[in-house]
C-alpha positions, 0 to 999 in steps of 0.5 A, a space after each residue: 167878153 167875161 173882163 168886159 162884163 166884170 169892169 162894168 158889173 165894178 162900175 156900176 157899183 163903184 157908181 152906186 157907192 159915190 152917188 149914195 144911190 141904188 138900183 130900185 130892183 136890188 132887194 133880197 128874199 128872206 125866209 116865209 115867215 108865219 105869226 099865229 093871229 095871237 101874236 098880232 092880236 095880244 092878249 087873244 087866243 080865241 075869238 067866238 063869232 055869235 050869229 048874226 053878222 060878227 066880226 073880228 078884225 086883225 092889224 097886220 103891219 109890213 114893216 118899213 124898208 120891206 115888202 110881203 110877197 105870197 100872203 096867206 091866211 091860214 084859219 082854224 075854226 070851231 062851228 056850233 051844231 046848231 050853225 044853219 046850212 048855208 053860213 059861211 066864214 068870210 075873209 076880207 082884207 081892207 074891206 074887200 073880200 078875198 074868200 069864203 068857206 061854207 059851214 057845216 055843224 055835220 063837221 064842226 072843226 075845220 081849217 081852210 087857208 086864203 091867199 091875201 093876194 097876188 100883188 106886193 105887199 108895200 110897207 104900212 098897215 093892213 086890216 084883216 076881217 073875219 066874218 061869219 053870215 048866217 045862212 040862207 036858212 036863217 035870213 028867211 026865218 024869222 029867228 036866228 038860233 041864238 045859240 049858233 057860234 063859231 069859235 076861231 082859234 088865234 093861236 092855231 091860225 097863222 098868217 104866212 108871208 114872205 118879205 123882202 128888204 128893199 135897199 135905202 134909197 139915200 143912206 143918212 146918218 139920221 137912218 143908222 139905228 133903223 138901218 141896225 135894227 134891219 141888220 140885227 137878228 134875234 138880238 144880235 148884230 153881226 159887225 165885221 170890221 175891216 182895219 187897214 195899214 199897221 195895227 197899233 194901239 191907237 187904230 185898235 182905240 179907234 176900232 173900240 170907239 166905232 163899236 161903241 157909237 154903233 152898240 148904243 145906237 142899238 138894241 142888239 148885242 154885237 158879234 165883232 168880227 175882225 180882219 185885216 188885209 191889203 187895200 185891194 180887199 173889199 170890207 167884209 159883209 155878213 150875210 145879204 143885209 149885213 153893216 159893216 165898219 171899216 176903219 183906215 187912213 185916207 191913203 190905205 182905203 180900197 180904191 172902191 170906197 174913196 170918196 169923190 172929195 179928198 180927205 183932209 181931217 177926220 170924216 165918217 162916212 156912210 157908204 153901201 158896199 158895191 158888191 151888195 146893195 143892201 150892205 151897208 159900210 160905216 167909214 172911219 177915216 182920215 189923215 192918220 190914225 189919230 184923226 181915224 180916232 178923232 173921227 171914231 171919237 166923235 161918231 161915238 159921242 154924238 150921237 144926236 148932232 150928225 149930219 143929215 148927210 152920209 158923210 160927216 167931216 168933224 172939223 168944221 161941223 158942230 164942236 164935240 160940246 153937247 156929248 150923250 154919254 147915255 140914252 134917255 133914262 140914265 140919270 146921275 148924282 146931282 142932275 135935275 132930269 124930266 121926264 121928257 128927257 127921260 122918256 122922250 115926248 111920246 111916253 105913255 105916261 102922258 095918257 090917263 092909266 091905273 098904273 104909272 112905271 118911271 124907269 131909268 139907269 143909274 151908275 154903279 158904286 154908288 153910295 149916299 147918306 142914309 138919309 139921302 133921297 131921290 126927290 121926285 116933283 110931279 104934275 099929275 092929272 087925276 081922274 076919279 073912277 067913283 061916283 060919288 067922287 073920293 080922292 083916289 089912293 096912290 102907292 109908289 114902290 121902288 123895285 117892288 119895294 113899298 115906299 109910301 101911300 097918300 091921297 090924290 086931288 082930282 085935276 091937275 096938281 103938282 107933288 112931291 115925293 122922295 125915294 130912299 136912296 137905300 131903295 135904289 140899285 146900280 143899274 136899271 131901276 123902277 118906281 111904280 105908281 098904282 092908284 086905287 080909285 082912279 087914273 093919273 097922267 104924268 106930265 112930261 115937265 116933272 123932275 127927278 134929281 138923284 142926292 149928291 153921292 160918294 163912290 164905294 162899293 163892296 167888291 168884287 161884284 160881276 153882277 154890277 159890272 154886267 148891269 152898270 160897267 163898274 168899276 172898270 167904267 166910274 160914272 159912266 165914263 171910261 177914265 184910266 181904263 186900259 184894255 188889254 189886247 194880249 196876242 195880236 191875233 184877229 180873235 184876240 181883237 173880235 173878243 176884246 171888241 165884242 166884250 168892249 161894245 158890251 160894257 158900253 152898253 151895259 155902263 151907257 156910255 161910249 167910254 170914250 177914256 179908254 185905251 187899248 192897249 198890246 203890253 201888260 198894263 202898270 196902272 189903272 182899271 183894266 179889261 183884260 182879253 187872252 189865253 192861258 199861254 198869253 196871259 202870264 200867270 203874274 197877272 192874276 196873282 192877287 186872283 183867289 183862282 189859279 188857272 191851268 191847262 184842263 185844270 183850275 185851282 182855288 184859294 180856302 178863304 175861310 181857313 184860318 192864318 196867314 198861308 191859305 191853302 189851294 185846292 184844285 181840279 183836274 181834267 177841268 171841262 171849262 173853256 172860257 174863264 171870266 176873273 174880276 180881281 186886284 191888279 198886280 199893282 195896288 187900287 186898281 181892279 182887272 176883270 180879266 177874260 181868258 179861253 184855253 186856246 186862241 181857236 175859242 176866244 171869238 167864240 166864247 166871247 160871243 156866248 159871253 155877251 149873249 144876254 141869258 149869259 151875261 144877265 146871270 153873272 155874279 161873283 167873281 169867278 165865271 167859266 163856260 161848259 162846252 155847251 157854251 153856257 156861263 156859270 158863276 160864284 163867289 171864290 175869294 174874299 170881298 173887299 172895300 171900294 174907295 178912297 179910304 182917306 175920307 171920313 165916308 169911308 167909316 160911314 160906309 164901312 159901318 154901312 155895309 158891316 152893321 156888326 161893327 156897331 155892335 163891336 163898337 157899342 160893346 166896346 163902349 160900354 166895357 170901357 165905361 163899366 172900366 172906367 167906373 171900375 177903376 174909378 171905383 178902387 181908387 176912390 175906395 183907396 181913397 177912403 181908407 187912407 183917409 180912415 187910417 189917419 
């Protein structure tokens, strides 16, 4: 009976896996959840009730995919002592009453808590009111105190409800960046990943790719998780409404995710884990690993042409031609980008406002003229505030750096402005408008083209690479970048892809140029993830840091001479080390990240990409306290990024040393005040063999 049983518990859920269906009773109960009234009504802590009939409403949304069970309304109040006998404090909920408290200016403070409703609370929008009704008292008189008040306090009141997440009842490709969004918590996005058949480098690029496609299409960080196992096991899910990936050749898929149709080329497929109806397994796969990359590829790179489908088969579908290499706001040298491509159609720059902010992502190592601007062509309406009307006044800054100030025409009228490129950074960047006298609406038609730049930078720079990927990642693409697996370990695997899906968040790009990678790289940008024990220390030879079992050395730059000497620290308490330094080989830079041990390196990966984390690392050198928090600073000298062989690099090299215009006008002028001189003697020689004849 128990074997009978198990068999159709495996079919039914292999049934719901092909049919791309699920049971309609299959949902999960999270934890109760409670929000203070002032975090859904912003910007309000209080609310005061005067006498009469006030009342205050509130938006609650339940949020699409989920239900509320058990709500209640928990309120906390403050009544007036002149509040007549027989007032009350009602609560309705889309106009229709659900309780009342009486008041009592006897006891002034108080708190009483309404349940919403027995029935399920299905996804949309629900108005909350609260109501306060003179007494009985006050009705008959003539005159209502005018000085009876109830004061509601928002940020002490709470509403309390239990949700729970229903499945999708069809999976869609189109659903997956709502479907993360489900799955991530407080920002992060536990992925397991499940690899099938012989690892190799090409099944890790594969891997790297899929991280990637599923990182951009999310705002969480990513916490990977790798396994490897037989065909007879499931891939693996975190938690009751976790995604998962899983990353095979047709012929080494578990037979519960084989699709109905052969595999014959490279496919994604989205699938739900039979074992769980709220999981849900995004699939690579096809022939062999080079088409399991193919298709990994491809999701990575796509991310606006997928199918309306849970399945995507990439030969025969739309050619790889139009690749998003970034979300919306990310613009590059020489590109003409409007708004709407920017910001999307229903940016809030296309309604009336004081204030105007344009931000958007550019790439790192970046460097132009001094003469060079952004040039920015706008369509603005304006609607003068004063009467009688005057031209309002609109100030445009930078990164809070004032630019320039003019005047505005009433209506509609188009502009242009420039911004210096000087005034701009490798990563994200903001150019406000506040206008004075007045309020302005940006059509989304209006352009911004960033100058034809070159590519130097001062290096070694951890705060570039965290906010732009640079320079392992050059504009936006990952070419002749290695990654560099140096064990062949699952936590050497879940590190380096957790670290990969970060820098292609941070670089906006899916860095499709990238390889992975089990032997010491010789050529090219390289991420390098090990232990002390797997890494030679050879590798970090060009470092200005020796790293050693409990105990770290560093290199005196600053002395004087040829032979620096190295000083060191025993008994160090780090755990995990972040290095960006020269490869071994020349013209080439390594950000290299190592723990003491195997058993640590998933998890400080994890504490690494943790946005507090992250967000703060400079220098070149970073390390982990065993609280798991990341410090960093500057241990060696800096160095000139870019080809040297081309006359940019004196402009830049003068750009970013302006103490070198001073060594060369010194010099200027002593060779001239040299060349007078000995000018000087000679026609003074001159002169004398002339007088002595």
């Amino acid at each position: 009976m128990k074997r009978k049983y198990i068999i159709a518990v495996w079919s039914a859920g292999l049934a719901c896996l092909l049919s791309g269906t699920v049971p309609a009773i299959a949902q999960t109960t999270a934890d109760p959840v409670s929000l203070p009234l002032s975090a859904l009504t912003p910007g309000k802590n209080v609310v005061v009730l005067r006498s009469g009939h006030e009342t205050t409403q509130i938006i609650w949304k339940v949020r699409p995919h989920y239900t509320a069970q058990n709500a209640a309304l928990q309120v906390r109040y403050l009544t007036s002592p002149d509040t007549t006998a027989g007032s009350q404090l009602v609560v309705s909920m889309n106009h229709k009453i659900v309780g009342a408290v009486s008041l009592n200016a006897q006891l002034p403070r108080g708190s009483f808590t309404v349940l919403l409703g027995h029935q399920t609370f299905s996804a949309g929008r629900y108005l909350l009111q609260i109501q306060a009704i003179p007494g009985p008292a006050a009705a008959h008189s003539k005159t209502t105190p005018p000085g009876a008040w109830t004061q509601i306090d928002y940020s002490a009141s709470q509403l309390t409800y239990t949700p729970q997440r229903l499945p999708w009842q069809h999976l869609d490709f189109a659903h997956l960046p709502m479907i993360l969004s489900e799955s991530a918590a407080k920002g992060v996005l536990p992925l397991p990943i499940q690899l099938y058949g012989t690892p190799n480098p090409t099944l890790l690029t594969a891997a790297q790719e899929a991280v990637a496609g599923l990182a951009l299409r999310s705002a969480a960080v990513l916490h990977v998780e790798a396994h490897m196992g037989p065909s007879v096991i499931l891939p693996t899910v975190s938690g009751d409404s976790g995604v998962s990936a899983c990353l095979a050749p047709a012929s080494d898929l578990p037979a519960l995710v084989q699709p109905h149709t052969p595999i014959t080329g490279p496919t994604v497929l989205l699938a739900r884990n039979p074992g769980n109806p709220l999981g849900v397994i995004v699939i690579f796969t096809g022939t062999d690993d080079a088409q399991v990359l193919e298709a990994a590829r491809a999701f990575a790179m796509n991310r606006n042409m997928l199918p309306l489908d849970h399945r995507w088969s990439v030969i025969g579908s739309a050619p790889v031609t139009a690749m998003n290499f970034g979300p919306r706001n990310a613009v590059y040298p020489g590109q003409v980008v409007s708004l709407r491509a920017l910001q999307g159609a229903s940016s809030v720059l296309n309604t009336p406002h004081g204030t105007a902010d344009i931000g958007f992502w550019m790439p790192g190592g970046l460097f132009a003229a001094r003469q060079s601007n952004l040039k920015m062509k706008l369509t603005m309406a304006t609607k003068p505030l004063t009467q009688p009307v005057t031209q309002p006044i609109i100030t445009v800054m930078a990164n809070h750096h004032w630019i320039s100030e003019w005047k505005l025409t009433p209506g509609v009228a188009d502009y242009q402005t420039t911004i210096p490129f000087s005034a701009l950074v490798g990563g994200e960047n903001h150019v406000t408008f506040q206008i004075a006298g007045g309020k302005v609406s940006i059509f989304p038609d209006s352009t911004l083209q960033l100058p034809t730049t070159h590519r130097y930078t001062v290096l070694p720079d951890l705060a570039l690479f965290q906010r732009t990927g640079f320079p392992l990642v050059v504009h936006g693409v990952g070419r002749h970048l290695s990654v560099w697996y140096s064990e062949s370990t699952l936590a050497n695997w879940s590190a380096g892809l957790t670290l990969f899906a970060r820098l292609a968040q941070s670089a906006h790009s899916p860095l499709p140029g990238a390889q992975a990678t089990f032997s010491m790289p010789t050529k090219g940008n390289v991420l390098a993830v090990g232990t002390l024990a797997s890494i030679p220390a050879s590798w970090l030879s060009a470092s200005p840091v020796r790293l050693r079992q409990n105990a770290i050395q560093w290199q005196l730059t600053a002395r004087q001479g040829t032979v620096h000497p190295w000083m060191g620290a025993t008994q160090s308490p780090a755990t995990a080390y972040l290095v960006e330094a020269h490869t071994p080989y020349k013209d080439h830079v390594a950000v290299t990240f190592l723990t003491t041990n195997t058993q640590n390196l998933q998890a400080a990966a994890w504490y690494l990409a943790a946005a507090p984390n992250w967000n703060r690392l400079q220098g070149d050198f970073a390390w982990q306290n065993r609280q798991g928090i990341y410090q960093s600073t500057m241990v060696g000298p800096h160095f000139m990024y870019g080809n040297r062989h081309s006359s940019w690099f004196w402009i830049f090299l003068f750009s970013a040393r302006p103490w070198l215009w001073v060594l060369a006008g010194s010099s200027a002028v002593l060779f001239a005040s040299l060349t007078v001189w000995i000018y000087t003697l000679r026609k003074k020689a001159q002169w004398r063999a002339e007088e002595a004849l």
